[in-house]
Biotite code that builds the C-alpha atoms (Angstrom):
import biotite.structure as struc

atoms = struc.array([
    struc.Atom([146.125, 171.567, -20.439], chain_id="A", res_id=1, res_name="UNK", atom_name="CA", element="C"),
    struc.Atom([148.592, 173.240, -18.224], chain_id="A", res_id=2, res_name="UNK", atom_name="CA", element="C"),
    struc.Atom([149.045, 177.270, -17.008], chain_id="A", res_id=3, res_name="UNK", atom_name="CA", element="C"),
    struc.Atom([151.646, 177.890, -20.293], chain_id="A", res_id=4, res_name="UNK", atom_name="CA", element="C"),
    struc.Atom([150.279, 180.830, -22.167], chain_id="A", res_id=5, res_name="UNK", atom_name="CA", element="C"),
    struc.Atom([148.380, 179.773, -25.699], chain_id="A", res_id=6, res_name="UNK", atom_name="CA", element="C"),
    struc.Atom([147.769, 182.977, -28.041], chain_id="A", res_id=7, res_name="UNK", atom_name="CA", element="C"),
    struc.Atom([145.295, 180.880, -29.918], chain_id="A", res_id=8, res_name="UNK", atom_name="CA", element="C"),
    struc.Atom([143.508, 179.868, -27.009], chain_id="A", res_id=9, res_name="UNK", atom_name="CA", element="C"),
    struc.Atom([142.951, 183.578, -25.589], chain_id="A", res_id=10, res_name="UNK", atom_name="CA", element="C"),
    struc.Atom([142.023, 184.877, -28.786], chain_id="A", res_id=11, res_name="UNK", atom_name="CA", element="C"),
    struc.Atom([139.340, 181.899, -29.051], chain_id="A", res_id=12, res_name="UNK", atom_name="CA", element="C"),
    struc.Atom([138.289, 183.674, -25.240], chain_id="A", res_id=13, res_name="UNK", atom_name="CA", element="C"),
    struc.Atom([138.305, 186.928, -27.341], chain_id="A", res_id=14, res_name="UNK", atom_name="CA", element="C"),
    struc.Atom([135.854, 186.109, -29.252], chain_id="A", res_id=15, res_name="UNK", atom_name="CA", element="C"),
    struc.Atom([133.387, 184.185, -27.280], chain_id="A", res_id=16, res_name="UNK", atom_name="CA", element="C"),
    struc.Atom([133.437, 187.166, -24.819], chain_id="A", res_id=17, res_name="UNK", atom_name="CA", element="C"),
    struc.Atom([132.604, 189.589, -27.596], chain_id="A", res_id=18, res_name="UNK", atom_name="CA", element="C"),
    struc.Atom([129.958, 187.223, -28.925], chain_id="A", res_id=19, res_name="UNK", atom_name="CA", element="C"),
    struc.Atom([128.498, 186.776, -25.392], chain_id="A", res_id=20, res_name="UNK", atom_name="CA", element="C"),
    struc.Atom([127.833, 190.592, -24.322], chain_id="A", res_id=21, res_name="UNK", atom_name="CA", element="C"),
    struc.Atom([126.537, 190.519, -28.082], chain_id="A", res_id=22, res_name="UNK", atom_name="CA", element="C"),
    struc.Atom([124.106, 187.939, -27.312], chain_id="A", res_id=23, res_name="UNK", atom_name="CA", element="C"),
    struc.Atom([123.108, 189.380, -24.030], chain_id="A", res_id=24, res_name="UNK", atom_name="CA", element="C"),
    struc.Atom([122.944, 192.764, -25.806], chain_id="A", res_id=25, res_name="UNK", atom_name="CA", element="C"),
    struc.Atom([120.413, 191.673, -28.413], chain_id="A", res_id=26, res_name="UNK", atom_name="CA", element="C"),
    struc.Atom([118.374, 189.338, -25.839], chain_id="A", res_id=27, res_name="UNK", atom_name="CA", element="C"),
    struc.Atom([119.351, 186.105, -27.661], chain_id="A", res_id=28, res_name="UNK", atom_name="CA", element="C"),
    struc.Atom([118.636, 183.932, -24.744], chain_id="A", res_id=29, res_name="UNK", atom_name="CA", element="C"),
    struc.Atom([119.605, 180.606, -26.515], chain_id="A", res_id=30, res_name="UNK", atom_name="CA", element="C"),
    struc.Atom([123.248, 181.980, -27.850], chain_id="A", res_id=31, res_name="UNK", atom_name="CA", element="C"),
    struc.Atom([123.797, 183.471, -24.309], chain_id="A", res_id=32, res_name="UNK", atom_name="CA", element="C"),
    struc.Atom([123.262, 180.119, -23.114], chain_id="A", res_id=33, res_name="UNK", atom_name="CA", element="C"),
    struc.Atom([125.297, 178.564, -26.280], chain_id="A", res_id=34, res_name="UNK", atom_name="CA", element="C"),
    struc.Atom([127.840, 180.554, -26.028], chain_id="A", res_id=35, res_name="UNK", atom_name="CA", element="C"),
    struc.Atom([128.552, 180.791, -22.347], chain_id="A", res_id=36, res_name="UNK", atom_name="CA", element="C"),
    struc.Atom([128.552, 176.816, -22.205], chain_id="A", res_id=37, res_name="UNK", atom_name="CA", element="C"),
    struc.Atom([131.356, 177.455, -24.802], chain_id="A", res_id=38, res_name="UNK", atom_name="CA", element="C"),
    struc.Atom([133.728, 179.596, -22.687], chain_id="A", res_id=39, res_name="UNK", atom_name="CA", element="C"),
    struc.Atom([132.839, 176.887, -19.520], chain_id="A", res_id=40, res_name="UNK", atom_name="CA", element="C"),
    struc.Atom([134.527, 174.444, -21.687], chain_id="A", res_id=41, res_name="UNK", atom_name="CA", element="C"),
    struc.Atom([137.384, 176.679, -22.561], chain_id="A", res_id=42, res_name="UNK", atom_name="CA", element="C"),
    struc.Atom([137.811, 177.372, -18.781], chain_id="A", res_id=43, res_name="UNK", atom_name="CA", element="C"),
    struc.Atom([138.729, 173.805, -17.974], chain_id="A", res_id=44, res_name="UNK", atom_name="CA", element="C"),
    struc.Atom([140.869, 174.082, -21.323], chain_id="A", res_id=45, res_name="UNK", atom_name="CA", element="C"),
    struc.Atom([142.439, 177.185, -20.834], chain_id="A", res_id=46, res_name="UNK", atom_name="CA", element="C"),
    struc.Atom([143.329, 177.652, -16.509], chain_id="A", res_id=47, res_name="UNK", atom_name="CA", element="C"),
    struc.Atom([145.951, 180.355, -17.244], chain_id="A", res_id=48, res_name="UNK", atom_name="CA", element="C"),
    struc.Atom([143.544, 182.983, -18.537], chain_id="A", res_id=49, res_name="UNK", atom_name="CA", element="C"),
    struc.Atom([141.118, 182.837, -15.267], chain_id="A", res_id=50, res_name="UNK", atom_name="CA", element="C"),
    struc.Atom([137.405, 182.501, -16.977], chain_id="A", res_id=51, res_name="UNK", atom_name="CA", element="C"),
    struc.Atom([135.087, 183.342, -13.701], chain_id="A", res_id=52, res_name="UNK", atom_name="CA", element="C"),
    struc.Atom([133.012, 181.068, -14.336], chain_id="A", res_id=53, res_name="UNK", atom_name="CA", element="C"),
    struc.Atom([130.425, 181.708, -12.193], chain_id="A", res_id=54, res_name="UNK", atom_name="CA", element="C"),
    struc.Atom([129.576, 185.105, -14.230], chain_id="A", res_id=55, res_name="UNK", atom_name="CA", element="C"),
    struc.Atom([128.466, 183.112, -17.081], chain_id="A", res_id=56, res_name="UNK", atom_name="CA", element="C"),
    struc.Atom([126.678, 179.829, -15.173], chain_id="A", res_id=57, res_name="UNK", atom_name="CA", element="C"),
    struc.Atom([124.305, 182.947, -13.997], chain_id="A", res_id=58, res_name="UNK", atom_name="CA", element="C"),
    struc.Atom([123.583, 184.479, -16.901], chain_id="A", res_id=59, res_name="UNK", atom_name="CA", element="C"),
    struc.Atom([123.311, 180.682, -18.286], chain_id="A", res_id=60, res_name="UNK", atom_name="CA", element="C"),
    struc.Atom([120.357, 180.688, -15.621], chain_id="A", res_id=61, res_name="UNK", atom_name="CA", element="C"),
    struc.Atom([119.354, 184.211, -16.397], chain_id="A", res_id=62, res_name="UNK", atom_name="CA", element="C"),
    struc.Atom([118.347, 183.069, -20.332], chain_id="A", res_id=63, res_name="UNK", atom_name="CA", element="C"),
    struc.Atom([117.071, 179.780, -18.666], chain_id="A", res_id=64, res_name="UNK", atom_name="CA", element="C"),
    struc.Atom([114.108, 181.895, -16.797], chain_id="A", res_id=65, res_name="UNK", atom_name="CA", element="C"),
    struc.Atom([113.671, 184.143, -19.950], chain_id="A", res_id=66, res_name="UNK", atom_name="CA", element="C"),
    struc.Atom([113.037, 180.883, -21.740], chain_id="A", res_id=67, res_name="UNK", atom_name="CA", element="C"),
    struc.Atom([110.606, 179.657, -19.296], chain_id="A", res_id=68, res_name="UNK", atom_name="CA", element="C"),
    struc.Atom([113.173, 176.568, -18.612], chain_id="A", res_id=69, res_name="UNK", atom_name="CA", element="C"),
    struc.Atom([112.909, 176.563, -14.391], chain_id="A", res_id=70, res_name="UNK", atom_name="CA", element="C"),
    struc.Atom([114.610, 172.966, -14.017], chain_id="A", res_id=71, res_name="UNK", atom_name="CA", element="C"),
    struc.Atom([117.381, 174.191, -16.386], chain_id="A", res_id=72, res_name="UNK", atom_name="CA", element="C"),
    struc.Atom([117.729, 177.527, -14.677], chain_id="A", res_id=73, res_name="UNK", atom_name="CA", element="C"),
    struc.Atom([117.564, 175.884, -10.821], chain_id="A", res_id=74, res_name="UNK", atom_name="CA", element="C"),
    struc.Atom([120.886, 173.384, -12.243], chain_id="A", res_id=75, res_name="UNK", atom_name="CA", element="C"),
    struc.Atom([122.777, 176.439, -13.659], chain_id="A", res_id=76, res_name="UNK", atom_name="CA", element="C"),
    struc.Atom([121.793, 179.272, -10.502], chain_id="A", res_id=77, res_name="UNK", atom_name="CA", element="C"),
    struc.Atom([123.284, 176.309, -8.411], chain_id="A", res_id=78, res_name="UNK", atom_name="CA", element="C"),
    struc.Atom([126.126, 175.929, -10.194], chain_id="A", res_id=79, res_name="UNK", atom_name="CA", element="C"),
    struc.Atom([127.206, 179.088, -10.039], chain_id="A", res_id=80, res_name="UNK", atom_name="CA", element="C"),
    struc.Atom([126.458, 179.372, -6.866], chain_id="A", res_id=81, res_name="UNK", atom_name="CA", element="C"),
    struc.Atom([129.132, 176.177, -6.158], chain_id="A", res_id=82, res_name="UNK", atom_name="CA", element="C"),
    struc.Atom([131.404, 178.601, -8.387], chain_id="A", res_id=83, res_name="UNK", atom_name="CA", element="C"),
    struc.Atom([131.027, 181.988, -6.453], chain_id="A", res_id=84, res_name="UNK", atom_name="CA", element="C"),
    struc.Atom([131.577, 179.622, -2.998], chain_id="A", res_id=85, res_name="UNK", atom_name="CA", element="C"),
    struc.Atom([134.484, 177.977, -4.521], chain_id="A", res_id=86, res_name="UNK", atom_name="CA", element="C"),
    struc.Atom([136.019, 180.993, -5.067], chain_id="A", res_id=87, res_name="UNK", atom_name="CA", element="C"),
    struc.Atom([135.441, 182.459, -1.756], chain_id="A", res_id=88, res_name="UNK", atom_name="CA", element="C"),
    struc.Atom([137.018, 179.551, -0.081], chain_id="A", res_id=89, res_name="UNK", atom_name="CA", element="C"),
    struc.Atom([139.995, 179.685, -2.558], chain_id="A", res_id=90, res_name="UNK", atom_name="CA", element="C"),
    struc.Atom([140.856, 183.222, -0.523], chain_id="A", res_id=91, res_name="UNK", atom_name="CA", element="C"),
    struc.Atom([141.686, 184.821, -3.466], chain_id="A", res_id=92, res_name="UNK", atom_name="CA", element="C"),
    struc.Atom([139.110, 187.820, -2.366], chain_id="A", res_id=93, res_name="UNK", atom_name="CA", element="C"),
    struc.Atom([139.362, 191.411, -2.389], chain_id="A", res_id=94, res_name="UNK", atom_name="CA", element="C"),
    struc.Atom([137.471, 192.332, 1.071], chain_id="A", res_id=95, res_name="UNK", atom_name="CA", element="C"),
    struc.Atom([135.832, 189.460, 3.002], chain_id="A", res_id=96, res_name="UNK", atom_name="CA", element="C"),
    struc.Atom([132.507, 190.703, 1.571], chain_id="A", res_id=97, res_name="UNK", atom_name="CA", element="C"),
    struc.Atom([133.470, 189.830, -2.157], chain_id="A", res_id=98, res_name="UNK", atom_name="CA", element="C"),
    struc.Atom([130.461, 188.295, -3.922], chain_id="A", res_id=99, res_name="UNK", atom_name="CA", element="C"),
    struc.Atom([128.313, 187.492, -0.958], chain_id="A", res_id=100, res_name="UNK", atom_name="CA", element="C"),
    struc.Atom([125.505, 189.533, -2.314], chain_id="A", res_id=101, res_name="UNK", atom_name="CA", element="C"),
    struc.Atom([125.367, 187.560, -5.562], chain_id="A", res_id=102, res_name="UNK", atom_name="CA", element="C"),
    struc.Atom([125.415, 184.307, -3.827], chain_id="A", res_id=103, res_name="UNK", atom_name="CA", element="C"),
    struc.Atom([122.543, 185.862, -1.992], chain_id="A", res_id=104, res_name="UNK", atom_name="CA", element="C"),
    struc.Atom([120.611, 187.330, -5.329], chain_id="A", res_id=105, res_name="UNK", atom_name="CA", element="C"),
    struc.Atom([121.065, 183.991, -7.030], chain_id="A", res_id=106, res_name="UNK", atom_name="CA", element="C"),
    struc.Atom([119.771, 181.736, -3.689], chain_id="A", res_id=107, res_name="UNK", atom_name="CA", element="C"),
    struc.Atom([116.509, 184.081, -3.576], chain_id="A", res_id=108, res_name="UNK", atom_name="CA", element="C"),
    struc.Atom([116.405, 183.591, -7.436], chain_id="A", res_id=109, res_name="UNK", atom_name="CA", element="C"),
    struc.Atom([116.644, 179.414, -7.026], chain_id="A", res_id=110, res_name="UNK", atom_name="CA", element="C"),
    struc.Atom([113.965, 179.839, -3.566], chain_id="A", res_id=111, res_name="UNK", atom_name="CA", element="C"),
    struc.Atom([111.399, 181.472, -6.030], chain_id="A", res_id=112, res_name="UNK", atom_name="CA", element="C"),
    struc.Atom([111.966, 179.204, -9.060], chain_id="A", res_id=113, res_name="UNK", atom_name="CA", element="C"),
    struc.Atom([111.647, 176.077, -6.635], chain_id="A", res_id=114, res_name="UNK", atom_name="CA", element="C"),
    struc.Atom([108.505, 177.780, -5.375], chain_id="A", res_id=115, res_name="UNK", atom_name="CA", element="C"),
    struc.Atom([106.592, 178.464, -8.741], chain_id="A", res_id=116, res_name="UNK", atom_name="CA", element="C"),
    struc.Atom([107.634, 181.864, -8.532], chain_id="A", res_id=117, res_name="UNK", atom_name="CA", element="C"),
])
């Protein structure tokens, strides 16, 4: 899909946003993880609203760990990751500091899962 504006398409975001901080309200590690894969999808669908990713490949990870899932967890920490470097590099930062702390959070979260905690 191209940048043009779709109403349908941002109200779908709407909604999966709402029902993700639901989720992550209420602890409902699988729907955190259901949902966010959801609004990943609609990120590649939808460029023109600007889904950060990243945000929701972490908590993907997050409910991964709470689940006691560490290979699943390791893949989605890394991904976002790849996501929070990918938008560094794009240059599209606020000061040149802009998410290097969770880069580093999420690298000492993958170093501890890849030791057995």
């Amino acid at each position: 899909m191209d940048d043009d504006w779709n109403d349908a398409l941002f109200e779908q975001w709407q909604e999966l946003r709402k029902s993700h901080k639901e989720a992550k309200r209420a602890k409902d590690h699988r729907v955190v993880i259901k949902i966010g894969a959801e609004i990943i999808e609609l990120a590649g669908r939808a460029p023109f609203i600007g889904i950060f990713v990243a945000v929701f490949q972490k908590d993907a990870g997050d409910a991964y760990v709470k689940l006691d899932d560490a290979p699943a967890a390791i893949v989605h920490y890394g991904q976002a990751i790849k996501s929070f470097e990918a938008h560094r590099a794009s240059g599209n930062l606020r000061t040149p500091d802009d998410f290097l702390a969770d880069i580093e959070k999420l690298q000492k979260k993958l170093a501890k899962l890849k030791n057995g905690k």
